[in-house]
C-alpha positions in Angstrom: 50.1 97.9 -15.7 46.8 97.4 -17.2 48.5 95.4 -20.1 50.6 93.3 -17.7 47.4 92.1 -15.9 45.2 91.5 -18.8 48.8 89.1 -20.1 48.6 87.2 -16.4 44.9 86.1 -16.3 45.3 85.1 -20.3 48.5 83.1 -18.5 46.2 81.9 -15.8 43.5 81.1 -17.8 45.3 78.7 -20.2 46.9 76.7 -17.3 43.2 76.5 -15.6 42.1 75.1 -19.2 45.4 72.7 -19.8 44.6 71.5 -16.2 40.9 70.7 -17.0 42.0 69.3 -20.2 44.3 66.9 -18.4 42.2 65.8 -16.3 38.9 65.0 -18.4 41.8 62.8 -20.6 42.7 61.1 -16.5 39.0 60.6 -16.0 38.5 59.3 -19.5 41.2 56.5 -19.0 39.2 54.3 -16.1 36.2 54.5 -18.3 38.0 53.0 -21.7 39.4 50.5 -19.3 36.1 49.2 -17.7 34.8 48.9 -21.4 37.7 46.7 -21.9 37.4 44.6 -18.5 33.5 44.6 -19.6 33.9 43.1 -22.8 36.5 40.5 -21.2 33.6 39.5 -19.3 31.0 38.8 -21.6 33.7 36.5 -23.2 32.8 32.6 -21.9 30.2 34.2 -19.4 30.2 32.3 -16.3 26.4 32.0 -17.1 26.8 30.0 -20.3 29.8 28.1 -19.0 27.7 26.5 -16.2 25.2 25.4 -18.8 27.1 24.0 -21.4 30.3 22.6 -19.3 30.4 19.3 -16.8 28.4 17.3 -19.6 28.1 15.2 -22.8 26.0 16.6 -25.3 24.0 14.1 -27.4 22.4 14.9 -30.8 18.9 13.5 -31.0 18.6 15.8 -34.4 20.9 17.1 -37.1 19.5 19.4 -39.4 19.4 16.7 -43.4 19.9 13.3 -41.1 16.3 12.2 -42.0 17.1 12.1 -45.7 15.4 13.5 -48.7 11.4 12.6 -48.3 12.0 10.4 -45.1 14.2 8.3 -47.1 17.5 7.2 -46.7 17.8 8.9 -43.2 21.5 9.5 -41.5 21.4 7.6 -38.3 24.1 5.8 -36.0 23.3 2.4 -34.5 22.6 1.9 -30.7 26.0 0.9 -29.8 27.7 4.3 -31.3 27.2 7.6 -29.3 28.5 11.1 -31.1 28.4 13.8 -28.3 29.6 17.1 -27.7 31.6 18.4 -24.3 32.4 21.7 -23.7 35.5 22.6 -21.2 36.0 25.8 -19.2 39.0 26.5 -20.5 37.3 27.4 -24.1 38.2 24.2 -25.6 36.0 21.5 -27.0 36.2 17.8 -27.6 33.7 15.2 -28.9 32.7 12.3 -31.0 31.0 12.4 -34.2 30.7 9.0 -35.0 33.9 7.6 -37.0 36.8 10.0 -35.9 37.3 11.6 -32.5 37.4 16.2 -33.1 38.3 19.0 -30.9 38.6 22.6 -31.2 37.8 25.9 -29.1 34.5 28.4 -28.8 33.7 30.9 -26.9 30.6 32.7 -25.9 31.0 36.6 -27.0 27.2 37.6 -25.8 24.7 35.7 -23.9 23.6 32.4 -25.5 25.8 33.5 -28.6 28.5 30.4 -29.4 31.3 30.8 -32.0 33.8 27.6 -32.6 37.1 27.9 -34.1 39.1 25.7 -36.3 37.7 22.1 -35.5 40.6 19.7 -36.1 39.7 15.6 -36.5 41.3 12.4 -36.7 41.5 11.0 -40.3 39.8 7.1 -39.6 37.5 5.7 -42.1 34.3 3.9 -41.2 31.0 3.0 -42.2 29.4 6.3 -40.7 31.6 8.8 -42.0 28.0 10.2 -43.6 26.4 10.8 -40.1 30.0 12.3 -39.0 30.5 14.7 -42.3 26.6 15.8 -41.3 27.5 16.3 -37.9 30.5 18.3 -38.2 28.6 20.8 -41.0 26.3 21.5 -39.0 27.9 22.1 -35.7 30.2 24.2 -37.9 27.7 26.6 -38.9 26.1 27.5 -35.1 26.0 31.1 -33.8 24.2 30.6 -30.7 22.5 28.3 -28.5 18.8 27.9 -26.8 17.4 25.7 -24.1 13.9 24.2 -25.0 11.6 23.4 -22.7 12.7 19.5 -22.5 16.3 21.1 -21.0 17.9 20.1 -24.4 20.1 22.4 -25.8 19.5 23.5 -29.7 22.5 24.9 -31.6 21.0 27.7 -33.9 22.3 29.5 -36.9 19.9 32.7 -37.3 16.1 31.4 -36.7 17.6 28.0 -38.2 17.4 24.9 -35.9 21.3 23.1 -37.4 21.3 20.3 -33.6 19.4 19.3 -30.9 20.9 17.5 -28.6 20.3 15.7 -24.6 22.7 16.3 -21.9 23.8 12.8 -20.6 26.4 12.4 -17.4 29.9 12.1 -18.6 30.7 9.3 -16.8 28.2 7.1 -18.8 30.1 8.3 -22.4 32.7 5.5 -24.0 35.5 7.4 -25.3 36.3 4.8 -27.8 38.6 5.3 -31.2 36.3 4.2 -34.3 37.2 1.0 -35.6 39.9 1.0 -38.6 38.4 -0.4 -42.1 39.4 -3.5 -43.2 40.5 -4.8 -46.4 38.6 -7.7 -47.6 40.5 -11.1 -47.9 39.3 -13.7 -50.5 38.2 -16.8 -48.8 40.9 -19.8 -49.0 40.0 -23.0 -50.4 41.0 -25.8 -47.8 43.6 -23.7 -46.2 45.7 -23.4 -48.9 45.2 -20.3 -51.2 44.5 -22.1 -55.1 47.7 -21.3 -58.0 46.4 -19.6 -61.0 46.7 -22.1 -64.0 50.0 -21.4 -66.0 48.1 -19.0 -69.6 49.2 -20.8 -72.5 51.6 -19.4 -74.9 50.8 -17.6 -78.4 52.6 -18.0 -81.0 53.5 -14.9 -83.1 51.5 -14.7 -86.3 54.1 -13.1 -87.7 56.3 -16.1 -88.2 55.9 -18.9 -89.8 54.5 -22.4 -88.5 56.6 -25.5 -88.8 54.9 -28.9 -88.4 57.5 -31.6 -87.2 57.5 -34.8 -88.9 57.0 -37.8 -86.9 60.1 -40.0 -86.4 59.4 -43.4 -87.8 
């Protein structure tokens, strides 16, 4: 009797541990899941979203533009804006000076930015140095700050790569970058000149014949 109690309470015991074991794996469940829906959150944070989206970007420095010793600086003329604009959706678009890009990001932690694969048109132009400067740099970013002034500067480490204004959207020309031109020759009086017939050479290999003059 003794023997069949002592077997019942070991049978009782182990379905009281399976049961507790069951349910510390149910309880465990929610939490992996809120980890999950956690981290899906901090992904484009509604917090970075509202300060990088619903405007252009507009460098006002790029990390090499003003040249080796202050010479030779990288700069785009008054009539050509390169900008930035960041999309809710995790895409971006933008200007940099010759070809129009765009791309995705997305912000993983706050103020960190990552981009993916920027892809560009293929135009040529005379500031494809600012734009290859431009698109290095932007390239190489890993999070994002807000100075003082409200401009946003795109980082890499403790490394200052942009700074850039925020300017309304509505005041940035979406315009394609002109397409390079080859040079003509000037004509000379509207008709384009013949090149002079070369004269012939005669082989030295064969003899020269002088003909006689018919009298």
């Amino acid at each position: 009797m003794n023997k069949f109690l002592m077997v019942l309470c070991g049978v009782v015991t182990a379905a009281v541990i399976s049961g507790c074991c069951m349910m510390l794996d149910e309880a465990a469940q929610p939490k992996i899941q809120q980890i999950v829906e956690r981290h899906q959150q901090q992904v484009n944070r509604a917090e970075e979203l509202n300060i990088l989206c619903g405007k252009a970007w507009v460098p006002v420095y790029i990390k090499g533009q003003e040249g080796v010793d202050g010479k030779n600086a990288i700069t785009l003329p008054a009539n050509v804006t390169a900008y930035v604009e960041f999309k809710r959706d995790g895409k971006i678009t933008g200007f940099a000076g010759v070809n129009v890009f765009n791309g995705s990001f997305a912000v993983t932690a706050p103020n960190r930015l990552r981009f993916g694969a920027l892809v560009s048109t293929l135009q040529a132009g005379p500031h494809l140095d600012y734009e290859m400067l431009f698109m290095a740099q932007l390239n190489d970013v890993d999070h994002f700050e807000i100075n003082k002034a409200g401009e946003i500067e795109f980082m890499k480490r403790n490394m200052l790569m942009m700074r850039c204004k925020s300017v309304d959207l509505k005041k940035i020309v979406r315009k394609s970058a002109p397409k390079a031109m080859t040079p003509v020759p000037p004509e000379v009086n509207g008709k384009v000149t013949e090149k002079s017939a070369a004269p012939k050479k005669s082989n030295p290999a064969l003899p020269t014949v002088e003909k006689s003059k018919i009298k």
